[in-house]
Every structure is written in C-alpha cells, then in structure tokens.
C-alpha positions as CSV (number, residue, x, y, z in Angstrom):
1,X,126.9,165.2,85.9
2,X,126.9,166.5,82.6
3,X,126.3,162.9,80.8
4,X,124.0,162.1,83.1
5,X,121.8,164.6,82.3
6,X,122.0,164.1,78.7
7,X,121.1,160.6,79.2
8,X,118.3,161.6,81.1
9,X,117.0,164.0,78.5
10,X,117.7,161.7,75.7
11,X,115.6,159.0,77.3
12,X,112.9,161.4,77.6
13,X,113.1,162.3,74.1
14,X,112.8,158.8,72.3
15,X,110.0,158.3,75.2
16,X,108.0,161.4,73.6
17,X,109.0,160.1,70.1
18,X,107.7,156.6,70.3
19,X,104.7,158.1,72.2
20,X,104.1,160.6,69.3
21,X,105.0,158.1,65.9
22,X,102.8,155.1,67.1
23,X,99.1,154.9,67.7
24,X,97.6,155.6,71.2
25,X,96.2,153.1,73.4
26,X,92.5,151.6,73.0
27,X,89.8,152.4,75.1
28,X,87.9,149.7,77.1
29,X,85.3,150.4,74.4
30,X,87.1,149.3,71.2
31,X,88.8,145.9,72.9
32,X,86.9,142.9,71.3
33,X,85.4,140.1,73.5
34,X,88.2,137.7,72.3
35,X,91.0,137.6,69.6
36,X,90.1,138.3,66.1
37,X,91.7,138.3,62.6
38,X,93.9,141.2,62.9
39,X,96.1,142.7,66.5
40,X,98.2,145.2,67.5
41,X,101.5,144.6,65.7
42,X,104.3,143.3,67.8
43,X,106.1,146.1,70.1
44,X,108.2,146.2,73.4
45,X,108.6,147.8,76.1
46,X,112.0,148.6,75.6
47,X,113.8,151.7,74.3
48,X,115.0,152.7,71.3
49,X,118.7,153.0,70.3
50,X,119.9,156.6,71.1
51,X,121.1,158.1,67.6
52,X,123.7,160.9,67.5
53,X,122.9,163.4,65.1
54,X,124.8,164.9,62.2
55,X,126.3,163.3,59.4
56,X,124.9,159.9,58.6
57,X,124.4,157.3,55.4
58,X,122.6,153.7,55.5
59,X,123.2,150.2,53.3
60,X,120.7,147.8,52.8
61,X,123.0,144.5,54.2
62,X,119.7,142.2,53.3
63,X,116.1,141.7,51.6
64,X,114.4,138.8,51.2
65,X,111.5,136.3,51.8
66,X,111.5,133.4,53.7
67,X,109.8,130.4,52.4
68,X,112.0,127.6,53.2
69,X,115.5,127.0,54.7
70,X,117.6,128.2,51.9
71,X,120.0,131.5,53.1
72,X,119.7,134.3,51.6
73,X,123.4,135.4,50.1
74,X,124.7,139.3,49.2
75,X,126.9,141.5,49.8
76,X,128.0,144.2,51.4
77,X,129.7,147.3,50.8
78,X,130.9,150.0,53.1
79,X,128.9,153.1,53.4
80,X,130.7,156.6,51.2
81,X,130.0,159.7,52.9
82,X,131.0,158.8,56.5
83,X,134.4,158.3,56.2
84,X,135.7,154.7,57.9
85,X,135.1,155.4,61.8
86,X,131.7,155.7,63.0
87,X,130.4,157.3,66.7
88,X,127.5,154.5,66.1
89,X,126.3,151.8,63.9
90,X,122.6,150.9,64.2
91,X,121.1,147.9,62.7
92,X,117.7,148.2,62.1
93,X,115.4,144.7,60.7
94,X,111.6,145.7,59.4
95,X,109.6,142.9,58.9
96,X,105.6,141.1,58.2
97,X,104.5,138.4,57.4
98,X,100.5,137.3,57.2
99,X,98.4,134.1,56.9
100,X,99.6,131.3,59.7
101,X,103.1,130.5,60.5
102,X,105.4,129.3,63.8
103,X,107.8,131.6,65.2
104,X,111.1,130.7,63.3
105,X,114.7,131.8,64.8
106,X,117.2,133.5,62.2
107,X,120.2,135.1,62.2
108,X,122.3,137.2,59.8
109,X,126.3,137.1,59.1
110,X,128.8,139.7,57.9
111,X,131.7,138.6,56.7
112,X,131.0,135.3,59.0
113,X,130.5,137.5,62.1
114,X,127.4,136.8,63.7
115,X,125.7,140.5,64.3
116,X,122.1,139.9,64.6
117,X,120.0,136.6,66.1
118,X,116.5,136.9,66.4
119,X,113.2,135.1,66.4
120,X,109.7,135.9,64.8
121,X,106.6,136.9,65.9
122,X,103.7,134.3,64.9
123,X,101.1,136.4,62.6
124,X,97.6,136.8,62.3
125,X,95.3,136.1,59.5
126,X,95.1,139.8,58.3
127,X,99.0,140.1,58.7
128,X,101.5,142.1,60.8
129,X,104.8,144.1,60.6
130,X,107.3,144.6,63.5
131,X,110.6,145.9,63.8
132,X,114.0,145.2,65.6
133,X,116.9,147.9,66.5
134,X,120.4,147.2,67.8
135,X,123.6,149.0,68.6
136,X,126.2,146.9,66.6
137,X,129.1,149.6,67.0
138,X,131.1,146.7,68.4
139,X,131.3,145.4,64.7
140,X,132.8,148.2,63.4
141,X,135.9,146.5,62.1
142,X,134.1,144.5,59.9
143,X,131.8,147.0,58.2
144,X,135.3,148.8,57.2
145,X,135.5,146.3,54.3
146,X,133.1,144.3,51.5
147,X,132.0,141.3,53.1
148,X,130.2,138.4,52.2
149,X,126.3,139.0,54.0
150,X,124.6,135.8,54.8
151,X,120.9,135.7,56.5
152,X,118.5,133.0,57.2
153,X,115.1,133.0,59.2
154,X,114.4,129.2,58.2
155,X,110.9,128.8,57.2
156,X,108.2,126.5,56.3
157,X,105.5,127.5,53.8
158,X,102.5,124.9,52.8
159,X,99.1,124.5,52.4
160,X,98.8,124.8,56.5
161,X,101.4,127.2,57.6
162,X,101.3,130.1,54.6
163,X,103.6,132.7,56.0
164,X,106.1,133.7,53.8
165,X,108.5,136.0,56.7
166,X,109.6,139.5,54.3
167,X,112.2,141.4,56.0
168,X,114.6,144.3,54.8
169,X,118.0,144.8,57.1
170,X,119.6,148.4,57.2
171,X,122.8,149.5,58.4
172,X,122.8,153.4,60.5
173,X,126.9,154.7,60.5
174,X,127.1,158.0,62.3
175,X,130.2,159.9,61.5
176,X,132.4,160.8,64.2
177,X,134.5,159.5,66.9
178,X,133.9,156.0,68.6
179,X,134.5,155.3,72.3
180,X,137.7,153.5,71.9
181,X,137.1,151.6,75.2
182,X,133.9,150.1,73.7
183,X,134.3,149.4,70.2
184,X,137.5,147.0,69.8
185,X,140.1,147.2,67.5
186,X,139.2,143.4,65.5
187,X,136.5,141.3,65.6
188,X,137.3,137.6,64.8
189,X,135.5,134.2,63.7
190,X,136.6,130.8,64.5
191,X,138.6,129.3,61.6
192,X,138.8,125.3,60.7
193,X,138.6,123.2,64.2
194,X,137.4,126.2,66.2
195,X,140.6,127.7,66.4
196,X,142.2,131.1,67.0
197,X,144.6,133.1,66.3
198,X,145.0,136.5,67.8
199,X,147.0,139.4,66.8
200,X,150.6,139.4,68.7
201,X,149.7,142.4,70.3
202,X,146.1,142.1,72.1
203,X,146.3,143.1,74.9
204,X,142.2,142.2,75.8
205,X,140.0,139.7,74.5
206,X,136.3,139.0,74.4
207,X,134.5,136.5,73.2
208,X,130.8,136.5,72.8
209,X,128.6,133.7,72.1
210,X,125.2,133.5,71.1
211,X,123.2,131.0,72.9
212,X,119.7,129.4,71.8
213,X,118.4,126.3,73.0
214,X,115.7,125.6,69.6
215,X,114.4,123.9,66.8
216,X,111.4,122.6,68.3
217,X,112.6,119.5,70.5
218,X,113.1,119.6,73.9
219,X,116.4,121.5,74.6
220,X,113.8,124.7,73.4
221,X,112.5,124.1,76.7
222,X,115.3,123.2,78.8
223,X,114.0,124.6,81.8
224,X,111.5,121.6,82.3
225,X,113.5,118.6,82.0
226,X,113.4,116.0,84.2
227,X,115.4,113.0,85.5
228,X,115.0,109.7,83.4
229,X,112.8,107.9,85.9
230,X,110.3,110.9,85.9
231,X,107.3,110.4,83.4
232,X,107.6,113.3,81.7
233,X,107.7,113.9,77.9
234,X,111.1,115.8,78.4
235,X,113.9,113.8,79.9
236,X,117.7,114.7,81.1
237,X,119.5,112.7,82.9
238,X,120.9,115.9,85.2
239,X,117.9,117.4,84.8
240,X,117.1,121.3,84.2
241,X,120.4,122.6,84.6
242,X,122.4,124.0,81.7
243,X,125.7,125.9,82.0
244,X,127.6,127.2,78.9
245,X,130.9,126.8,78.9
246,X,134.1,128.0,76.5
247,X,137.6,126.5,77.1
248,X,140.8,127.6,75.8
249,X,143.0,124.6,74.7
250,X,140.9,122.1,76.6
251,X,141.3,124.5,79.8
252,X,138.2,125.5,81.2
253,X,138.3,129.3,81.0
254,X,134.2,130.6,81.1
255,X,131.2,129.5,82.3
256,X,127.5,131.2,82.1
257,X,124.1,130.6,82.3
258,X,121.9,130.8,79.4
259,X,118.9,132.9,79.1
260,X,115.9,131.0,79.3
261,X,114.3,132.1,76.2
262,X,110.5,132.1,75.7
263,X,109.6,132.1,71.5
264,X,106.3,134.0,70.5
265,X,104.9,130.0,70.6
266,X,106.2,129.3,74.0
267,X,104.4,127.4,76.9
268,X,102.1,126.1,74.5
269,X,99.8,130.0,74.2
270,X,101.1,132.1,71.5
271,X,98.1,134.8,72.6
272,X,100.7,135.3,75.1
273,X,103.1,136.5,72.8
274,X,101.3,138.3,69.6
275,X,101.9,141.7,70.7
276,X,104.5,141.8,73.4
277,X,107.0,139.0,72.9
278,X,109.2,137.5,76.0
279,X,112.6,139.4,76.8
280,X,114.6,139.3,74.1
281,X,112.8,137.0,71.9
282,X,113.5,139.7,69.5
283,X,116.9,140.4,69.9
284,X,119.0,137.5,71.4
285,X,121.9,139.0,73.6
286,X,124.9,137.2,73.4
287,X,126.6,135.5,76.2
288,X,130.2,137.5,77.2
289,X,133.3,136.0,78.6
290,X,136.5,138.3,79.6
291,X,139.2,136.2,77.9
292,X,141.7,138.7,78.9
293,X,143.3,136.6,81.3
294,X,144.4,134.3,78.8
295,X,145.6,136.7,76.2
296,X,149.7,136.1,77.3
297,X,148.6,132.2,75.5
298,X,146.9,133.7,72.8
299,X,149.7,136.1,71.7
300,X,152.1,133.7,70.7
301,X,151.2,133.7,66.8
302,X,149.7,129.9,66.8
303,X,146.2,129.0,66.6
304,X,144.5,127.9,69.7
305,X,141.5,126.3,70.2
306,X,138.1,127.5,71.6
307,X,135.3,124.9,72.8
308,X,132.0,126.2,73.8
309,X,129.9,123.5,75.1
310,X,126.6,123.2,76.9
311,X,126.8,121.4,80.3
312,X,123.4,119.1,80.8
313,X,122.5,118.6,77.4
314,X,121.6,114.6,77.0
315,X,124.8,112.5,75.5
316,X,123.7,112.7,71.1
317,X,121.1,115.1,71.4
318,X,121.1,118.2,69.2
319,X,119.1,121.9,69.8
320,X,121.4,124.2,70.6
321,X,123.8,127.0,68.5
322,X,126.4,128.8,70.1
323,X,128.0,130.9,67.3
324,X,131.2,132.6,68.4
325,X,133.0,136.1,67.7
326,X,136.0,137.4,69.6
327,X,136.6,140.8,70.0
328,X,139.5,142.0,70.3
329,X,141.9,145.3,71.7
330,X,145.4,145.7,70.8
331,X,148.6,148.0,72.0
332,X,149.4,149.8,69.0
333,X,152.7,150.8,70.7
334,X,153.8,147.2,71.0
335,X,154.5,144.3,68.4
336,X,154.2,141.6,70.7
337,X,152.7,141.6,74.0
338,X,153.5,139.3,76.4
339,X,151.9,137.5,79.3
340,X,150.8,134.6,81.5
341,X,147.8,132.5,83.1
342,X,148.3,133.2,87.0
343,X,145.2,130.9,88.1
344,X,142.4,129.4,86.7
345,X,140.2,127.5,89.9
346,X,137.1,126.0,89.4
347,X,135.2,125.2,92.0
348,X,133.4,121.6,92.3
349,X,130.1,122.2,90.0
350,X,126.4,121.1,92.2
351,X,123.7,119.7,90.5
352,X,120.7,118.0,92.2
353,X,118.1,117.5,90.7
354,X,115.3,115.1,92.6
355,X,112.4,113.6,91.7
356,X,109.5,113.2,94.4
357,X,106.3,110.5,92.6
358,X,102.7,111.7,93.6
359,X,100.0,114.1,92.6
360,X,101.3,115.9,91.0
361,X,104.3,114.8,90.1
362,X,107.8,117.0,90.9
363,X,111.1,117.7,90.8
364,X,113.7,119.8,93.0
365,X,116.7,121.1,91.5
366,X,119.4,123.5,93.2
367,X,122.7,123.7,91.4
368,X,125.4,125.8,90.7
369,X,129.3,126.2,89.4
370,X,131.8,128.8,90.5
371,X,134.9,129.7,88.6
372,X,138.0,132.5,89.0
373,X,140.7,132.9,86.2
374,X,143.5,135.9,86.4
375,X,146.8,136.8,84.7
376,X,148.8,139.2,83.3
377,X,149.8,141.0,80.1
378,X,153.1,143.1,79.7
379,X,151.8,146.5,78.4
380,X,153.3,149.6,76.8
381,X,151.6,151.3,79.3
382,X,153.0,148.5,82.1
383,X,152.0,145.4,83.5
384,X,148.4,144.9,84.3
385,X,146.8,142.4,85.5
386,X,143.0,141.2,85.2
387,X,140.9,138.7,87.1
388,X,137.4,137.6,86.4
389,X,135.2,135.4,89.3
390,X,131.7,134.4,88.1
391,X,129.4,132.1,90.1
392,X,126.3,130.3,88.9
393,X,123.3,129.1,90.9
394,X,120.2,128.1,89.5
395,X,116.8,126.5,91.4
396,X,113.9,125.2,90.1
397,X,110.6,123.5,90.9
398,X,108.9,121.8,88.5
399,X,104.9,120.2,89.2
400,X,103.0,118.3,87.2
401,X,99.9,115.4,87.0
402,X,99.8,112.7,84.7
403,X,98.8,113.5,81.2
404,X,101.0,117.0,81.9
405,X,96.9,118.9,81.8
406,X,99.0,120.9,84.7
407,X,102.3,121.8,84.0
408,X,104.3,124.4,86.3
409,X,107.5,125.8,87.0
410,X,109.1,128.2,89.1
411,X,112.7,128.7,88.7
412,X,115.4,131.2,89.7
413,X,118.9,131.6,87.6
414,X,122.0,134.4,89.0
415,X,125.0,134.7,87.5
416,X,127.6,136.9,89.5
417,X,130.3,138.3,87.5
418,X,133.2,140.4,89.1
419,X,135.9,141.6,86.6
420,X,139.2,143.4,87.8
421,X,142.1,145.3,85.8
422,X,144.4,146.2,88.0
423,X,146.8,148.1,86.1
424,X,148.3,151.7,85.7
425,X,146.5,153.7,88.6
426,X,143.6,152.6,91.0
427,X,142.2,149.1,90.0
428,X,138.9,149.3,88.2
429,X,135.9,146.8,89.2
430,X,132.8,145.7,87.0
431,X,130.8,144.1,89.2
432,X,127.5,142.4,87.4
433,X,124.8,140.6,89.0
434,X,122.2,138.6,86.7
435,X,119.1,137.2,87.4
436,X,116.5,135.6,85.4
437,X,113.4,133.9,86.5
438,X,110.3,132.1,85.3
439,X,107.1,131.2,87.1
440,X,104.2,130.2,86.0
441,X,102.0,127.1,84.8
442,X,99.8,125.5,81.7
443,X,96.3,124.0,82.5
444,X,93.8,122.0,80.4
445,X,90.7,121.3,81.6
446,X,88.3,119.3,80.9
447,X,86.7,121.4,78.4
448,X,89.9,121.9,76.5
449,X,90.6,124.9,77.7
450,X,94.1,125.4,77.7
451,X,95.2,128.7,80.2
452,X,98.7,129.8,80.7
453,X,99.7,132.4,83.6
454,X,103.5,133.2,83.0
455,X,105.4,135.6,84.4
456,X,109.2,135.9,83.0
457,X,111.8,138.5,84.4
458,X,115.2,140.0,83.4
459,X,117.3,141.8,85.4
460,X,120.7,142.9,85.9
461,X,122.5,145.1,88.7
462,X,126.3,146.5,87.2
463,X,128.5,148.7,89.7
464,X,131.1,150.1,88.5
465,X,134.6,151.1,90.9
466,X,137.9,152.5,90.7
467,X,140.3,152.5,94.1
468,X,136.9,151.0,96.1
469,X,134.8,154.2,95.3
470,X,132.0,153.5,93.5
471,X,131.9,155.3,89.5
472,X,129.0,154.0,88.4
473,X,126.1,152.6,88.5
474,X,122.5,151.0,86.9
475,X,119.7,148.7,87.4
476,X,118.2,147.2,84.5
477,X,114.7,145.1,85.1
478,X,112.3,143.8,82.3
479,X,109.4,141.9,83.3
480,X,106.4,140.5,81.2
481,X,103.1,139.5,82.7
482,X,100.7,137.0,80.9
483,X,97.6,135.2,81.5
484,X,95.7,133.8,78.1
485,X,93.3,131.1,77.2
486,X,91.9,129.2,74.3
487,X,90.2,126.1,73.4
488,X,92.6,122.9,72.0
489,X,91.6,121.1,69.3
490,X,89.5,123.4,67.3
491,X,89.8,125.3,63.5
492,X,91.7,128.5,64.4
493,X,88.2,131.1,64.6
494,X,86.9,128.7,67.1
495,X,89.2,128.9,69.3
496,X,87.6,131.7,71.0
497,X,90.9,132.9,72.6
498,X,91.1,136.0,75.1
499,X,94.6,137.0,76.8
500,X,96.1,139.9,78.9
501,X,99.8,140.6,78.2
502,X,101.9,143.1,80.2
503,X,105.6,144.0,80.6
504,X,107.5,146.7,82.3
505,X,110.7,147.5,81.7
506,X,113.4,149.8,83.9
507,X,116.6,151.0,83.4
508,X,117.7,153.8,85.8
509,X,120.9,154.5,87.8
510,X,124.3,156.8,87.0
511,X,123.2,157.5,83.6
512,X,119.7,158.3,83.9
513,X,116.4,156.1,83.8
514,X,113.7,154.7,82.1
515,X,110.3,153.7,82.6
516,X,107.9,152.2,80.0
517,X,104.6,150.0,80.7
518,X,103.3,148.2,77.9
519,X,99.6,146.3,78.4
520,X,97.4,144.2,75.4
521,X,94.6,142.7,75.7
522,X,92.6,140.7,73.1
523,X,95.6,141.9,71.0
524,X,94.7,145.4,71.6
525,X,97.2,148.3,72.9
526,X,95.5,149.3,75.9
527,X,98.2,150.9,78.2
528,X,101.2,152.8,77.3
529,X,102.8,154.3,80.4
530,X,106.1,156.4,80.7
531,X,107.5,157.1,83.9
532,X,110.4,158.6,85.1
C-alpha cells in the first residue's frame, strides 16, 4: 500500500512539473490557418523518468553534429562522487536541428552495449529542439568502468536537405541501493560469430534485442507488403508478416513480434509527426527474451552461439538491425551452476497471406507462431525451474487502387508472454499481453492533395502472481490520433499544409496511474490534459 501511494504521488508530481516548466496550450485564437515556418517543438505524451533525490553527479557520454554517416567516437569515464552502485541511472539526449532534413535513426554504444536507439524528428525552417529520457539502470555494470562511447545519427547534409542534427547525451547516477532483482549482475555483447559465453554461475539470462525495420526501402514499412503477384510497389513473397527470432546453437529458443514503428516521415505526412511523434519513435524499446531456460547450456564455460533473425524478410534483401545485449544474474554462492533444457516445442508457424484483384486492390493476412521452452538450474538456493510460453498472432488488411492514390491498412499484432520460476516457495507468474495496432489510409486526389488519417496504438496488460494469487498488476495504453493534409508536388511554403495530431497515453494499475492527453494543431499545442 505504501509504494503504491508513492507512485501515485510521484506521478502526480512530474504531471505538475511538466505542466509548470513548459508553455501552456494555445488558444483557438493564436492557431494559424495552416502550417508555418516555425511549430511547437516535439513533445509526448508520456512521462518523465521518476528521479530519486539525494546525492547525484552527471557525465557527458556524447556531443556532436551530425552531417554525414561518420560516428562520433569518445569516451567515457565513471562518474566520482556516487560511489560505484547507483539506485538509478538516467540517460537524458537534448537535441535541434533547423533548416530541412528526413528523420534519421541513430543509436549510441558504451563499451559496445547498445543503450540508447532512437530516431529524429524532421525540423522546420525556423528550427526546433526536443529531448529524450530513459531509465538505463539495467546498464549499470558497464558504466562501473571507462568505456569506449560510440554514437551515430547518420545524416545527410546538402544544398536540399541542410539539417545538421546537434545533440548533447548525459548520464544521471543516483547514489544508493539498486533493486537487485532488476538491475543484473553483467551485461554482455556478442563477440566474433555472434557468440557467447556466460559466466559459470548465471543462474538467469536475458537477452534484449533492438529491432528496426529502416533505411528508407521497404522493410521500413513492412506492414504493407504484399505477395509477388500483387501490383504493389512493395513486394514479399509471405507477405506482411514478420517474426523475430533468436536461437541458441541453431535451436530455436525466442520468438517476438516487432513493433511496427512509424518515423516522424511515415505514411508519406510528416505534419503528422512534427510535434507528437508515433509511440516510441523516440525511444525504441528493445525486444526481451527470457533465456533462462537455457542457462544449464550456457554455463558450461564455451562459447555458444546466438542467431537473431527476422522471419518474412525477402531472400538478399537488407533493412533491418537487431543489435543484441544479454543481461545477466549470477549466484554468488556458487562457482558453477548447473542445469538442463527440459523442452523446447514450437508449434507449426501460420502464415496466409491472400491476395483478392479488383478495385481496389487487397490483401488478407492472418498468421501466427506459438512457442514454449523450460528447464532447470541447480541453485544455491535449490533447484528452480523456469518456463516461458509466448504466442504470436498478427492480422492485417491491406486496400489499395491502382497508382496506390488510396492506400490503407488495418492491422492487429498480440504477443502473449507467460513466464514461470518455480522455485524456492510459491511459483511466481509474469503474465504479459501485447498488442499493437495500425489503422488508417493515404489519399491523393486529383488536386494533389495528399491526406493521411492514421491512428497507431500500444498497449500492454502485465499480471503479476505468486501461488495463483494475483501481486500485481498494470495497464499501459498509448495511442496517437492523426489526420493531416498537403499538396504534392509543390516548393515547401506552397504546400499549404493543415493537420490535427493527438495521443493519449495511460498507465494505471497496482502501482498507481497516469493520464496525459496531448493535442496539436497546425503545429500548435492546443490541449494538455492530466487526468487521474
């Protein structure tokens, strides 16, 4: 009871704070009849990282400009001051940029870990700055040593596109205790051939990969392939389906599905995205998969080998990174721990995806993949046993009419993910129930008027159990509303361009709630709404 009414204060706090430190919303009377030179700068709807106070001392990891495709290279040194465990490490990237430019993806390296991927916002001619926060207490084992920083946002600067992207990345550390349950003991990269090798003693591994399907060709916008004999400019023999998978010396041992990321350039109508980008355009969240099952193979000393692939992508064709660190827990009372695979059954993966010829044009697509790995590690604390089920569905309809001047999609992704340890004392369940969906359509009419209406949504259920009685509990759902036209074809100030942008975003449940409504339009803050 006690946490969850400081959660529920502290959520009202950062509420009042981000209410307070930015500027109001407009009134009707200052919104311009269409886009101008100059908008809101980007913000979101979501909340702010909850800081602990007391004690605390910041590093700049990296600042640079970002003109072309060359890295920027540094390094980093621990903080003094804080001593070498940390209640919470914040990562904070402030950025602008001015002029015209696409949105870019970038990501930034410590010691090779991958802690931060993101993506831009696309600026206006008078210039903008925006700002990203993240909780990377997770990678607390790296920042206890000088590392190596590597960061690139790649870029493209010319007579056309003349934003140069200027960003500055802090590290937060707050001195005190970490949660030990959360924040593991190493955090490993992938050495030569994508293998691994774990200390003797794990006792429960993680992996996390991050994701993105980019770099401007057609696995950016997976989500609208089609079969081969469909005339459409993006083609896949499966169709729209992705799955990413990781195996464990060749044996299958994860499976997930992406997030369908929308960039501050997607669907064709940045005015979508100026001021309130798509969920976590920002701040891509990695994919998770509980290894922990096969940690009895890892701890033998060797180097094993971890795949991550991405199921549907054409045979030769490129566009996706999936970056890899593995996190990892160890028994500090035991050398070696020991352990075995029990079962690893995956079910027979679905994919249909079928195309129908007419006005407009379509395709069908349900599939779907179900997979259930468990075994056992020998403990200091006794055997325990841990067994992770996650099942995949995705459907999709895609419409379109020739010349693809109408282009739509509604589509539907869940991933189910059910984690047991079973152990010392009652066995604890994780249960996690994704959903992600995308609905929406791009017209051009006659009078080159391109409109997109989009709505994207992300949402997540988690229960938490111990014995069968439930622990915990929360709801997480972050939607964004758009609707924005502009004429095709013309300089950029005759475009004439008007747009309405909204997103919501919820968290509530055992640990309190949150409530924030964000609304732009014409790039102007209108609405700012805290509930709760």
């Amino acid at each position: 009871m006690k946490r969850r009414i400081v959660m529920f204060m502290l959520a009202w706090v950062t509420l009042l704070a981000s209410v307070l430190l930015g500027a109001g919303p407009a009134q009707s009377a200052d919104v311009p009849a269409e886009f101008g030179t100059d908008w809101h700068d980007p913000v979101t709807a979501a909340p702010p990282v909850a800081k602990p106070h007391g004690t605390s001392c910041q590093v700049t990891l990296a600042e640079a400009q970002f003109r072309d495709f060359t890295p920027y290279k540094g390094t980093y040194t621990p903080p003094s001051g804080c001593g070498d465990r940390w209640s919470k490490v914040v990562l904070r990237l402030d950025g602008k940029v001015k002029g015209r430019q696409y949105d870019r993806l970038g990501y930034l390296h410590v010691g090779g870990v991958e802690i931060l991927r993101t993506s831009t916002p696309e600026p206006s001619p008078d210039g903008i700055a925006w700002s990203v926060e993240k909780d990377v207490t997770r990678y607390s084992d790296t920042f206890r040593r000088s590392q190596d920083v590597e960061m690139l946002i790649g870029n493209v600067v010319d007579d056309t596109y003349t934003g140069v992207i200027d960003v500055k990345v802090t590290l937060t550390f707050y001195a005190g205790r970490p949660t030990a349950a959360a924040t593991p003991d190493k955090v490993l990269t992938l050495g030569d051939g994508n293998t691994l090798t774990t200390p003797r003693n794990s006792e429960r591994v993680l992996a996390e990969v991050y994701a993105t399907g980019s770099g401007g060709g057609c696995e950016e916008f997976w989500y609208l392939a089609v079969p081969d004999k469909a005339p459409y400019s993006c083609q896949a023999d499966g169709g729209p389906y992705r799955e990413v998978q990781i195996k464990v010396d060749g044996q299958l041992a994860g499976i997930a599905a992406p997030f369908p990321h929308v960039w501050t350039g997607g669907w064709s109508n940045p005015f979508l995205w100026y001021v309130i980008p798509g969920p976590r355009a920002f701040d891509v969240t990695p994919i998770e998969y509980d290894l922990t099952p096969f940690t009895g193979l890892l701890d033998d000393g060797r180097p094993h080998k971890l795949e991550v692939s991405v199921v549907g992508v054409p045979e030769g064709q490129g566009g996706w990174s999936a970056p890899v660190n593995v996190l990892v827990w160890q028994d500090v009372k035991r050398a070696q721990v020991t352990g075995r695979l029990i079962e690893s059954r995956s079910g027979t993966p679905t994919n249909s995806s079928t195309y129908t010829a007419g006005s407009p044009e379509r395709v069908d697509t349900v599939a779907g993949h179900a997979l259930t790995v468990s075994g056992y590690v020998d403990t200091s604390h006794g055997r325990v046993t841990t067994t992770v089920r996650r099942t995949l569905a995705n459907t999709s309809v895609h419409r379109w009419t020739d010349g693809e001047n109408v282009d739509g999609l509604d589509a539907t992704w869940t991933d189910d993910e059910s984690v047991t340890v079973d152990g010392r004392g009652p066995a604890r369940t994780t249960a996690t129930h994704r959903t992600y969906t995308m609905g929406g359509s791009t017209t051009i009419g006659d009078d080159a008027r391109l409109r997109t209406v989009l709505t994207l949504g992300d949402r997540a259920a988690v229960s938490e159990a111990r014995g069968g009685r439930r622990t915990g509990w929360s709801r997480l759902d972050d939607t964004v509303t758009g609707d924005a036209t502009y004429t095709t074809g013309v300089p950029r100030d005759q475009r004439h361009a008007v747009g309405t942008t909204s997103e919501r975003y919820r968290l509530y449940g055992s640990g309190g709630c949150y409530d924030r409504s964000l609304t732009t339009v014409q790039g102007v803050l209108t609405g700012d709404r805290s509930r709760c």
